[in-house]
C-alpha positions as CSV (number, residue, x, y, z in Angstrom):
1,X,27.7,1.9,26.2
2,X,24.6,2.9,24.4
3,X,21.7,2.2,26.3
4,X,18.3,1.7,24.2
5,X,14.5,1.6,24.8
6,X,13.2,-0.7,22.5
7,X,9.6,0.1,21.3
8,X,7.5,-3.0,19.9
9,X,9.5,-5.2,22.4
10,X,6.9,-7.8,23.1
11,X,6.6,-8.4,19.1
12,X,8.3,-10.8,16.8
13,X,11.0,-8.2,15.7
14,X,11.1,-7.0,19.5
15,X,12.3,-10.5,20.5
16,X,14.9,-10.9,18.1
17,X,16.4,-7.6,19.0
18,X,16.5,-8.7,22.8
19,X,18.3,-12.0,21.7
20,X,20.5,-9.9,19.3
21,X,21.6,-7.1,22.3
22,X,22.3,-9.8,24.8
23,X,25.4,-10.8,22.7
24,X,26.5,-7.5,22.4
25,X,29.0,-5.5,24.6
26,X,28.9,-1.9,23.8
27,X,25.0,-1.7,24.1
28,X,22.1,-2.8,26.3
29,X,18.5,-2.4,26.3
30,X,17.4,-0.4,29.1
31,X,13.8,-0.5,28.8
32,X,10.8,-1.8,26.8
33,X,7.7,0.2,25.5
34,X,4.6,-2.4,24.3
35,X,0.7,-2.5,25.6
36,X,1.7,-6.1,25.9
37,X,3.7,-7.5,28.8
38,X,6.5,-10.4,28.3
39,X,9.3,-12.2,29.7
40,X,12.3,-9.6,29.2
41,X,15.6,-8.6,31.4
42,X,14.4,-5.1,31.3
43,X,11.5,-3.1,32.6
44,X,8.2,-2.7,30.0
45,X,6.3,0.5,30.2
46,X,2.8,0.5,28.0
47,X,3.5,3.9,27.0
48,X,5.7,6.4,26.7
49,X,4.8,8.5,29.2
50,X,5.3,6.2,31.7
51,X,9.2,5.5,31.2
52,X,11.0,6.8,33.8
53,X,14.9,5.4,32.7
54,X,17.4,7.1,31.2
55,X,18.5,6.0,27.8
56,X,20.5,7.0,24.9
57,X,17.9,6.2,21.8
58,X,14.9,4.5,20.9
59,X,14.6,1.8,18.5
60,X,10.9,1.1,17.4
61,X,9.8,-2.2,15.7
62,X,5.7,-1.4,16.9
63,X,3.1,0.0,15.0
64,X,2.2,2.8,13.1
65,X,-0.3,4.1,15.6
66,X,2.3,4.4,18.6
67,X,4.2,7.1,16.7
68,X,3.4,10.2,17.4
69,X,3.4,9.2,21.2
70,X,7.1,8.1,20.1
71,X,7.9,11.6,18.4
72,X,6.3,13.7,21.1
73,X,8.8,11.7,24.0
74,X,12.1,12.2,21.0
75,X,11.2,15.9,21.0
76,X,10.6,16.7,24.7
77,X,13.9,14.3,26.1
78,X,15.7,15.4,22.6
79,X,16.1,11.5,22.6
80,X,17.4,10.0,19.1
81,X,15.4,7.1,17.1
82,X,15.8,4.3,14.7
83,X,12.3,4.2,13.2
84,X,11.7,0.6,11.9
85,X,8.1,0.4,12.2
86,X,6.2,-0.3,8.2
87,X,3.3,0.6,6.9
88,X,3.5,4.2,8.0
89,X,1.8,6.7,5.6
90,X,3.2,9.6,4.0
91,X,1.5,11.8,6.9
92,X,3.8,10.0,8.8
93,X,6.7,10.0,7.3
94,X,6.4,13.9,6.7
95,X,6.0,13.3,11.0
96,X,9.5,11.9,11.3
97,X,10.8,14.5,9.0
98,X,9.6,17.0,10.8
99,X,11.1,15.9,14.2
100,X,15.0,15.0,12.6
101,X,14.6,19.2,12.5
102,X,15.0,18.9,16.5
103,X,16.8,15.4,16.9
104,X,18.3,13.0,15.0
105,X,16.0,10.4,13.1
106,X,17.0,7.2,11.3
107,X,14.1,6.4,9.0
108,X,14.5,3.4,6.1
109,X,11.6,1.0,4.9
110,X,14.2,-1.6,5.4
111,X,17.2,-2.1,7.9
112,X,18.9,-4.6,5.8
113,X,22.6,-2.6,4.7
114,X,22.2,-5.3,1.8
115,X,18.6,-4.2,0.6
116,X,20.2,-0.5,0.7
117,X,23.2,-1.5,-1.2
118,X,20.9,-3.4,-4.0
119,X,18.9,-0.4,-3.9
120,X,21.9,1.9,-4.8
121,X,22.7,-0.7,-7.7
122,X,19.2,-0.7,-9.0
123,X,19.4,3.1,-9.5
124,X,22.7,2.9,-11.1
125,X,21.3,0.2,-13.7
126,X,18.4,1.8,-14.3
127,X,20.3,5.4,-15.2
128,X,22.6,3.1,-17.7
129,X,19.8,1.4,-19.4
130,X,17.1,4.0,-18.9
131,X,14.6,3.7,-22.3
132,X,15.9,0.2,-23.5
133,X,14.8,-1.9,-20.4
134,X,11.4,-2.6,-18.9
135,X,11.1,-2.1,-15.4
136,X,9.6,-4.5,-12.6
137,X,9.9,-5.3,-9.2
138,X,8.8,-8.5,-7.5
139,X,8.6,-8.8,-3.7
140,X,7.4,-12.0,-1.4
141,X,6.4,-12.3,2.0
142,X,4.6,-14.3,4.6
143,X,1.3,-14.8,4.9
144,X,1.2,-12.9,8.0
145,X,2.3,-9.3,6.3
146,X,-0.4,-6.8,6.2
147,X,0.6,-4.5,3.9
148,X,1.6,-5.1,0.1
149,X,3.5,-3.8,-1.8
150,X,6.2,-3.9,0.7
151,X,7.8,-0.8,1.9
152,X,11.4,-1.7,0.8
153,X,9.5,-2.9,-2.6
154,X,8.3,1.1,-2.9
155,X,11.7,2.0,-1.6
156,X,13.2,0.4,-4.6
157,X,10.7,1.9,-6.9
158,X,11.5,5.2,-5.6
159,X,15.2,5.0,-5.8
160,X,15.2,3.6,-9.7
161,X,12.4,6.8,-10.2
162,X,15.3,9.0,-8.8
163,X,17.8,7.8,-11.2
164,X,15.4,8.3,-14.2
165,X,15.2,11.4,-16.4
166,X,11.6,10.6,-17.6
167,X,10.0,9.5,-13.9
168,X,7.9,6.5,-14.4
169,X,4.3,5.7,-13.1
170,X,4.1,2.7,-10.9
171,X,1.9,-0.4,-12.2
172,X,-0.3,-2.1,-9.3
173,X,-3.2,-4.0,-10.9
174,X,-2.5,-4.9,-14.5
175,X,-5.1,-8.0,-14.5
176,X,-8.3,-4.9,-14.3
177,X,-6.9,-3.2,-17.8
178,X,-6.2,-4.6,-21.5
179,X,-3.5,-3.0,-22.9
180,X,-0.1,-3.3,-23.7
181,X,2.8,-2.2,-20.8
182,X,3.4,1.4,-20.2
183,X,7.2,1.3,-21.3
184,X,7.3,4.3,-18.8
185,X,6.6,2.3,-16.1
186,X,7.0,-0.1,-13.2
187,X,5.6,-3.2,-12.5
188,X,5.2,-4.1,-8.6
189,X,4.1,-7.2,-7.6
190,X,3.5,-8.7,-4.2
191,X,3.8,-12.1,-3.1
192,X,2.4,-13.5,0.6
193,X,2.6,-17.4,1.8
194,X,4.0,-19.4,4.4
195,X,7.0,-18.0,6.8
196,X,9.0,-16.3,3.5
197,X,11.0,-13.4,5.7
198,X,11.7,-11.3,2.7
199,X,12.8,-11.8,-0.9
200,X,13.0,-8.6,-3.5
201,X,14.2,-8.7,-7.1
202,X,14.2,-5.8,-9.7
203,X,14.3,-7.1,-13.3
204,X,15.3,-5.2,-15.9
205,X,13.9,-6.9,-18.8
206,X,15.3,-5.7,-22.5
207,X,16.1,-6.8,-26.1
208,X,17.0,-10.5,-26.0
209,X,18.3,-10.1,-22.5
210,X,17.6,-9.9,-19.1
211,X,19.5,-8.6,-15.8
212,X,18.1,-9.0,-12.7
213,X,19.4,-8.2,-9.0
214,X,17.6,-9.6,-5.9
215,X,18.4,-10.1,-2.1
216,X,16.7,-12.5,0.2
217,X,16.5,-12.5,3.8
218,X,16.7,-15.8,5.6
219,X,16.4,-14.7,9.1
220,X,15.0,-11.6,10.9
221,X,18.9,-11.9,12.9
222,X,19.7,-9.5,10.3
223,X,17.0,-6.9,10.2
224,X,18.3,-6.8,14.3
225,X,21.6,-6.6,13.8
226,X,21.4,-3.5,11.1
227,X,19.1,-1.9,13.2
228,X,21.1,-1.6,16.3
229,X,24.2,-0.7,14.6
230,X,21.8,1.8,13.3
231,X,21.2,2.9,16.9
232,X,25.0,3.0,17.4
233,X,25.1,5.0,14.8
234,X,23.3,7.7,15.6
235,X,24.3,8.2,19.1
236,X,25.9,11.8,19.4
237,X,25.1,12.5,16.1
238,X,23.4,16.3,15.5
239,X,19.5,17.0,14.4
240,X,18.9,15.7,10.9
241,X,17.2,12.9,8.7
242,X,19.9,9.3,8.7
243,X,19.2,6.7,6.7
244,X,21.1,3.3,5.6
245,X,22.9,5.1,3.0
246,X,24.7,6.8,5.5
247,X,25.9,3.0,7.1
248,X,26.3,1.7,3.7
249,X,28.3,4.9,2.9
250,X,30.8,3.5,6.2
251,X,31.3,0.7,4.5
């Protein structure tokens, strides 16, 4: 049984995750961490230094400003964590990396195994067609979604960037310049209306032809359901930086 503290509880994500666990037999959430109190089968703490439960690991769907209170309780209970949360800056991130030295850290900008596994293919395409294809990367998301580009969009950009021998700039804002595309770069471009939960394609855009790959999330069910397998994961597992490529890997 792996038992979980679920940071961010009271939020949107936090919800589906409880709903999510509740059908599951080989996990259960043992406590919650949110300034804000809600209905939930399992004690909430507003802070981390108030838990007083044991648990196996911590999955965190909050906000960028509750994690280093998050890393300072994963390095003093050598307690694992599936780090969720976007928007985090590269301060951050170099945060998390630091801690995996001391305990095991799943970090990905998106908990989707298919975002990952488009992610790998995008890299692949973009080393077999590298210097005869333009690059870009369209992302849309609800009109509630602070930050643009997305994370997984950047993600994306970064893992086509990997795969390229000349690495490319990134394109933000062409509508403040007039002048022809970079061909050593990559268009991002963000989308936000309505209740849209996630939708990414990477075109590839070339001679008299065009390839394209996208995924689109319908629900948030799955960004739950990849993030506590990501949990189960990385229960027992030894100090170190874990990722989705490690789950897609299992596959």
């Amino acid at each position: 049984m792996v038992k979980i503290i679920l940071s961010g509880c009271s939020g949107k994500m936090g919800h589906v995750i409880t709903k999510c666990v509740e059908n599951k037999e080989n996990c259960e959430i043992v406590a919650g961490v949110d300034i804000n109190k809600c209905d939930a089968p399992y004690p909430i703490f507003a802070s981390f230094s108030e838990i007083d439960v044991d648990a196996d690991v911590i999955i965190d769907f909050s906000h960028p400003s509750v994690l280093a209170s998050l890393l300072e309780y994963c390095k003093k209970n050598k307690m694992p964590a599936v780090i969720a949360t976007t928007g985090l800056s590269d301060e951050q991130k170099k945060e998390i990396e630091d801690t995996s030295k001391e305990v095991p850290m799943f970090f990905s900008a998106n908990m989707s195994i298919g975002v990952n596994l488009i992610s790998e293919l995008a890299a692949k395409a973009a080393r077999v067609l590298e210097g005869s294809f333009d690059i870009e990367i369209v992302e849309a998301h609800h009109n509630q979604k602070i930050d643009a580009p997305s994370g997984t969009a950047l993600m994306l950009a970064d893992s086509i960037s990997d795969a390229l021998t000349n690495k490319p700039t990134y394109e933000f804002d062409r509508h403040s310049k007039r002048a022809k595309r970079d061909p050593n770069e990559i268009g991002i471009h963000s989308i936000r209306g309505g209740t849209i939960v996630g939708e990414h394609e990477v075109i590839f855009a070339g001679l008299d032809e065009i390839i394209t790959i996208s995924h689109s999330a319908r629900s948030k069910d799955l960004f739950a359901v990849d993030a506590v397998n990501a949990a189960a994961f990385l229960k027992g597992k030894p100090a170190g930086m874990y990722s989705m490529k490690q789950l897609v890997d299992e596959k």
